[in-house]
N, C-alpha and C positions, 0 to 999 in steps of 0.2 A: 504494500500500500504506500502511496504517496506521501508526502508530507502537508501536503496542498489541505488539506482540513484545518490541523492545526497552524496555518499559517494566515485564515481567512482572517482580511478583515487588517494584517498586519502591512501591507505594502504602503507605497506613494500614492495609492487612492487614485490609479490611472486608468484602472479597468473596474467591471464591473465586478470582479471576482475580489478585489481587494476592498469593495466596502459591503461585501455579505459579511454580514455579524454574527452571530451563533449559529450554529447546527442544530438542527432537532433529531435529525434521521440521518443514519449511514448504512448502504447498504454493501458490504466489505465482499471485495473479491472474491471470488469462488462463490456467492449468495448466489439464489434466484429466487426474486419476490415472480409470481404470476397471480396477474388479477389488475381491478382497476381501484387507484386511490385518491385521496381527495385531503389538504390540506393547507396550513395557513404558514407555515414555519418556512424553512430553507433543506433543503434536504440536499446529500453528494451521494454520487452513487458509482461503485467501483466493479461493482458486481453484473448482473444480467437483468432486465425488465422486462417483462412480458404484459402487456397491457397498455392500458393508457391513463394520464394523470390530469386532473385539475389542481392545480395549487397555485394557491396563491403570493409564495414565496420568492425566491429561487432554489433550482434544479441544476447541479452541476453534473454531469456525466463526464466521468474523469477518464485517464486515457488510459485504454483496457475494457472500460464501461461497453458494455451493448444494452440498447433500448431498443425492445420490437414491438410498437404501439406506437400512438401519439403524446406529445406533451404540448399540456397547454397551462403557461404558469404567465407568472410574473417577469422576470428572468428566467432566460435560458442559456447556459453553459457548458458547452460539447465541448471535449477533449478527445473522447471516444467514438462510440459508432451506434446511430441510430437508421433504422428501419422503417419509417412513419414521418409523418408531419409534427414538424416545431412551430408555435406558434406564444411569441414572445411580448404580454401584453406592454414592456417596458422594454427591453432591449433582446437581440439573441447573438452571444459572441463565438463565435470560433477557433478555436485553437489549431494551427499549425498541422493537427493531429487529428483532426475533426473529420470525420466520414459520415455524409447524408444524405441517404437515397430514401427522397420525399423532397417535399414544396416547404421551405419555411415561411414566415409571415411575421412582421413587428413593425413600428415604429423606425427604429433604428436596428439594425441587423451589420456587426461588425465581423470579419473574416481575414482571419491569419495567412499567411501566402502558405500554399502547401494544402489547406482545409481543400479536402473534396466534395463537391454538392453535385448529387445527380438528381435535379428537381429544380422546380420554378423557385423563385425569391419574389416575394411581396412587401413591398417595402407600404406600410400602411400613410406614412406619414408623406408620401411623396418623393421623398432625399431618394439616394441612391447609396447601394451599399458600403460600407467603409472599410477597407484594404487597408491592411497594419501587417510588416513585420515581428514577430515573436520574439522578444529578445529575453524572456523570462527566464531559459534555461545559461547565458551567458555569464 
């Protein structure tokens, strides 16, 4: 497991992963929740998802992560690999590592060079998507 849980919330405040505040839910490596769930916290997930989610938080899907369902949260935060539509009522970022085969949708929708999308992007707010560099692991 990564160290990225215990580090939330501690960076320069330049992404969105650096001002999620507590964890409620971790779902660890080798786990597989299946089913659909619904909640108001932050959740990271390192493990397998099978289903789909409403939450109101943010969703970090960390790299290793597979989601086969939809997410539909507040933030969203792919490092890993989903199978379904993202749909980010506040922001959806990308990591470097980020694999998506489905349509994302948000507001603002930021993307690491490197991130795979095999699907439509919907930028809700008009803009157009935002292309960054990854320099987290330097």
């Amino acid at each position: 497991m990564s160290d990225s849980v215990l580090e939330l919330g501690t960076k320069k405040q330049r992404r969105t992963l650096d001002k999620v505040g507590g964890v409620s839910t971790v779902v660890g490596a080798g786990a597989t929740f299946t089913g659909f769930f619904k909640g108001t916290e932050n959740y990271v997930v390192y493990g397998t998802i099978e289903g789909d989610c409403d939450l109101e938080g943010t969703v970090v899907l960390e790299e290793g992560g597979v989601w086969r369902g939809n997410i539909n949260a507040l933030n969203v935060i792919i490092a890993g690999e989903i199978h379904g539509d993202v749909i980010g009522h506040k922001k959806v970022e990308l990591a470097a590592t980020a694999k998506v085969f489905g349509s994302i949708s948000g507001p603002t929708v930021a993307i690491a060079e490197g991130a795979v999308v095999e699907g439509a992007i919907k930028m809700t707010s008009g803009a157009t998507p935002v292309r960054f560099v990854d320099r987290r692991g330097e």
